[in-house]
C-alpha positions as CSV (number, residue, x, y, z in Angstrom):
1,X,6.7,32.3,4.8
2,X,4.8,28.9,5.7
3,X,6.9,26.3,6.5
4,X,5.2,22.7,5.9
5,X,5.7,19.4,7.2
6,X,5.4,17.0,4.9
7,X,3.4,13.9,5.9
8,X,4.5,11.4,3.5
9,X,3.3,8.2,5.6
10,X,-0.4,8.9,4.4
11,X,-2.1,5.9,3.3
12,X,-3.7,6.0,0.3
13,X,-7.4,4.8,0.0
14,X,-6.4,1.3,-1.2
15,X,-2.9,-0.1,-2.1
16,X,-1.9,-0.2,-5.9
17,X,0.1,-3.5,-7.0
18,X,3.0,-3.1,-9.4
19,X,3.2,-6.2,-11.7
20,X,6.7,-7.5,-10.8
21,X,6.9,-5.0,-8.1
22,X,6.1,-3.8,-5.3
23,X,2.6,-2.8,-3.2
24,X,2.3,1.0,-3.1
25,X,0.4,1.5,-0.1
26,X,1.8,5.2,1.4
27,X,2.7,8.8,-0.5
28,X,6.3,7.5,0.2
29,X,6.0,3.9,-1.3
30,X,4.7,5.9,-4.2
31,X,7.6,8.3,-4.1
32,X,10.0,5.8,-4.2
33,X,8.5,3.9,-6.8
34,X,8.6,7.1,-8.8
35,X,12.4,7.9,-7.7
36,X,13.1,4.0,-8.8
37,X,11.7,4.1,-12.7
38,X,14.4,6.3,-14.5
39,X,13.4,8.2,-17.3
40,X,10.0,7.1,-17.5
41,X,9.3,9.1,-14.8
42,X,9.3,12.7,-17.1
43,X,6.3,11.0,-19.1
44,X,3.2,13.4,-18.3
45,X,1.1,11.0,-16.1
46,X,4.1,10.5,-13.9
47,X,5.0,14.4,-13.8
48,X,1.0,14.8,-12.9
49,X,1.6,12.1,-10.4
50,X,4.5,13.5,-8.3
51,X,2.9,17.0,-8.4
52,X,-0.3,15.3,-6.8
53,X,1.9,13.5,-3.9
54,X,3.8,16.4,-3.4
55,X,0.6,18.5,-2.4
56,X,-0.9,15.5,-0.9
57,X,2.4,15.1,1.4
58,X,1.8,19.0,2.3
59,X,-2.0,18.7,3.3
60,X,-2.8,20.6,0.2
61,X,-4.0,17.6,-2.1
62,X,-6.6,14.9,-2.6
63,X,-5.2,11.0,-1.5
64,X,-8.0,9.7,-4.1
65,X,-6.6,12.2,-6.6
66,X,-3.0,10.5,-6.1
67,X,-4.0,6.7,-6.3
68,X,-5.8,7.0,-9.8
69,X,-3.1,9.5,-11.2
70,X,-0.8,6.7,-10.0
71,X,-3.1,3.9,-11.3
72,X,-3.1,5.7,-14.2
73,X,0.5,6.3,-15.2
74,X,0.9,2.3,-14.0
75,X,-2.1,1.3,-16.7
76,X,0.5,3.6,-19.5
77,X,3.1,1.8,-18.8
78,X,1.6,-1.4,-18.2
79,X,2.9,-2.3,-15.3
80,X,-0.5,-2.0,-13.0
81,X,-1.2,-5.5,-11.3
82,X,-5.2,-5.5,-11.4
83,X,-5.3,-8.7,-9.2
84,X,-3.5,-7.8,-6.2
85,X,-4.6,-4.1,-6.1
86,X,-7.5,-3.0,-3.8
């Protein structure tokens, strides 16, 4: 059995701005960002989201992969903040 550490201070490639929120700039910003939207959270781009961090967090995933999935479920919901995002 492998035990991981999970790194969930990785930066992503550029922050994402939530529009009347806050700056996701770390797996654990987006985590709790995640943790903070209720049921919205069981939608399918969110679900695809969390898996992504998750494997990111355990050195098994892609940080690009995680900041458009996130993008993406922000743009769904429209709450992604084009101006201040990198």
């Amino acid at each position: 059995m492998r035990i991981v550490r999970a790194r969930w201070s990785l930066r992503l490639p550029s922050p994402i701005a939530v529009l009347g929120g806050p700056v996701i700039r770390t797996l654990k910003d987006g985590a709790a960002y995640a943790q903070s939207i209720g049921e919205r959270v069981n939608r399918n781009a969110w679900q695809s989201a969390v898996r992504k961090m998750i494997a990111a967090a355990e050195g098994d995933g892609d940080l690009e992969a995680v900041r458009d999935q996130i993008m993406l479920a922000l743009m769904l919901d429209g709450k992604m903040d084009f101006r201040r995002s990198g």
